[in-house]
C-alpha positions in Angstrom: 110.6 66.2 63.4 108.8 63.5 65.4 105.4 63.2 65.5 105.9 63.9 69.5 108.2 66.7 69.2 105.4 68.5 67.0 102.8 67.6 69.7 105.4 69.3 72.3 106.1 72.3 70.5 102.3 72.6 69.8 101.9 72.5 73.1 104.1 74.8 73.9 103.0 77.4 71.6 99.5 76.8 72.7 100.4 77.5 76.3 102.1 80.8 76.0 99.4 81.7 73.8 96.5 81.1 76.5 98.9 83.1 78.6 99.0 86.2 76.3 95.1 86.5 75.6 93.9 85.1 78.7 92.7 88.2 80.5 92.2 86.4 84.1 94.7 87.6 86.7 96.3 84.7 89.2 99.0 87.3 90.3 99.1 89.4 93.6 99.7 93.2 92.6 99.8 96.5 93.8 99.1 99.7 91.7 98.1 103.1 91.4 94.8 104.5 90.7 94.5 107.9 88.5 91.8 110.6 87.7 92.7 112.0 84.3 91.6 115.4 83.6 90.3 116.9 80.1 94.0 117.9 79.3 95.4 114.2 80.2 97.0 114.9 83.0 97.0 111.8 85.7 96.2 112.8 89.6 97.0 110.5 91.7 94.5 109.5 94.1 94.9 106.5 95.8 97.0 103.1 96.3 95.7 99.6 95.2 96.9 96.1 96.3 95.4 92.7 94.9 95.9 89.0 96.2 94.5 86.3 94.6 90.8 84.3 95.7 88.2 82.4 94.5 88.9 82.9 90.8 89.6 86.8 91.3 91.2 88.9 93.5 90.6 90.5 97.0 91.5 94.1 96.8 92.4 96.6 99.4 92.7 100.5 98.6 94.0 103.2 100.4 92.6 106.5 99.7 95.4 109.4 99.4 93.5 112.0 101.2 96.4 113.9 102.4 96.0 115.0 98.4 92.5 115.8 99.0 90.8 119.4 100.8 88.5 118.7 103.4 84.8 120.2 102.7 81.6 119.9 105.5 78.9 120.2 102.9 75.4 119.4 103.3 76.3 118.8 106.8 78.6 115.8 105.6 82.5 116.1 105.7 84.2 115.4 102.6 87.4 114.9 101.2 87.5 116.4 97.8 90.2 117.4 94.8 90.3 121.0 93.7 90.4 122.5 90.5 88.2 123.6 87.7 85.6 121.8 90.0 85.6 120.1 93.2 85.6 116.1 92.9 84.6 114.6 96.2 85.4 111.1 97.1 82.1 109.3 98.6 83.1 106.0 100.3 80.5 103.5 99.7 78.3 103.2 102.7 77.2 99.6 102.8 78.5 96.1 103.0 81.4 95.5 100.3 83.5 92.2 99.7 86.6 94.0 98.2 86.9 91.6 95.5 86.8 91.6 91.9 88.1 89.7 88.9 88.1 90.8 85.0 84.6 90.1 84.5 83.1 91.4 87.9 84.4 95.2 88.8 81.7 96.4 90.5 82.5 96.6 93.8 85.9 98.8 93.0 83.7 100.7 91.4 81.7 101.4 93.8 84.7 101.9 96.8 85.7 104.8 93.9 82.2 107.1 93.6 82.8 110.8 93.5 80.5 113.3 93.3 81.4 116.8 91.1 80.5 120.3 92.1 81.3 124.2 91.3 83.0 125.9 93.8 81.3 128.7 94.1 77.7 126.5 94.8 76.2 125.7 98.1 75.9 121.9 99.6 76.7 118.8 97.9 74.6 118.0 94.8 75.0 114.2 95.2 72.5 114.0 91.7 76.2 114.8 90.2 77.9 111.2 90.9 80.1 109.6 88.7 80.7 105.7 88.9 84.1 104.9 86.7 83.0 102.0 84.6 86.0 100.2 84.3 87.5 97.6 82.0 90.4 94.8 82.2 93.7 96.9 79.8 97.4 95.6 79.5 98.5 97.8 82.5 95.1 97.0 85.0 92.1 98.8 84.2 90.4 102.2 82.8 87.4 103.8 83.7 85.3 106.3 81.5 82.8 108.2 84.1 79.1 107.9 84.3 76.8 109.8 85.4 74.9 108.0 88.8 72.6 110.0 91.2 74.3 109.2 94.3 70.7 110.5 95.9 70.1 106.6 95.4 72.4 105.5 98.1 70.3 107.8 100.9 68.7 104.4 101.4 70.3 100.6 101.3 69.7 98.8 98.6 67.1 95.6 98.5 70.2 93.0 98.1 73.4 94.0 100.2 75.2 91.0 98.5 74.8 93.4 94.9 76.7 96.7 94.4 74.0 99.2 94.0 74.7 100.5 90.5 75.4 96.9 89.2 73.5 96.1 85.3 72.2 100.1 85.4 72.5 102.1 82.2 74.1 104.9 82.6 74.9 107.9 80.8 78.8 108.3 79.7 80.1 112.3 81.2 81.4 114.5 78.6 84.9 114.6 78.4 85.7 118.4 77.8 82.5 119.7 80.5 84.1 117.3 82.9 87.7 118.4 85.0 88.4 114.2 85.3 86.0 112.3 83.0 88.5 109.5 83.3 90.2 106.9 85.9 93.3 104.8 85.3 94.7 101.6 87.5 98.0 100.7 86.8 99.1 97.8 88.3 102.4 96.2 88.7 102.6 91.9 89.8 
């Protein structure tokens, strides 16, 4: 072997390995997006599509609400999942890019805030939010919820160009007090 042929096949190998670890996405996609309940069941709950820009991806979702029971609570109409408890989708109600890459989530995050709630109680209890904190997988991204007082988007926040609950700590939700502690995107290029 040539001294050339080595550097090509090094080459080579180094290539397809940058492509395996990489996590960065250049693809367009479109995808599913799941809440997993405590038994790890998947309920479907909306539709994703992706397109590359700027170094990420511009995103546009489409809530499945036809899955979803409308609720007037706390003199707000919701759209909500029932079950054990109700899980209430609350759109994000300030400026959002709809873009994200591996390393910057938060907006999708943010377009997928739900609040939880027995059925039997009165009103919306918008202290019980949950923000999905998600992370890049082999098949898109997962998201373990977190606890977020919604009560903290009654009012914009100081920098519209920030998601809200961007660099907060939050506390994870417990898995078996929690109907869907978990969210799942699975995408396909």
């Amino acid at each position: 072997m040539t001294l050339a042929s080595f550097f090509r096949v090094f080459m080579v190998i180094g290539t397809l390995f940058l492509v395996v670890v990489s996590p960065t996405r250049s693809w367009a996609a479109t995808g599913k997006v799941y809440l997993i309940d405590n038994k790890a069941v998947r309920h479907e709950v909306a539709d994703i599509s992706l397109a590359p820009k700027n170094s990420g991806h511009s995103y546009r979702l489409n809530m499945q609400y036809d899955r979803f029971t409308d609720y007037f609570l706390s003199m707000k109409e919701m759209k909500c999942l029932e079950g054990p408890e109700l899980m209430c989708h609350l759109p994000y109600p300030y400026r959002n890019p709809h873009w994200l890459s591996d390393t910057e989530l938060h907006w999708l995050e943010h377009d997928l805030l739900f609040m939880f709630k027995q059925p039997s109680e009165y009103g919306a209890n918008f202290w019980n939010g949950i923000l999905y904190r998600l992370t890049p997988t082999d098949y898109g991204y997962s998201g373990i919820g977190m606890a977020v007082d919604l009560n903290e988007l009654a009012a914009p926040p100081d920098d519209l160009d920030t998601p809200a609950f961007k660099g907060i700590d939050l506390e994870e939700l417990s898995t078996k007090n929690r109907w869907l502690p978990r969210m799942e995107i699975r995408l396909v290029p």
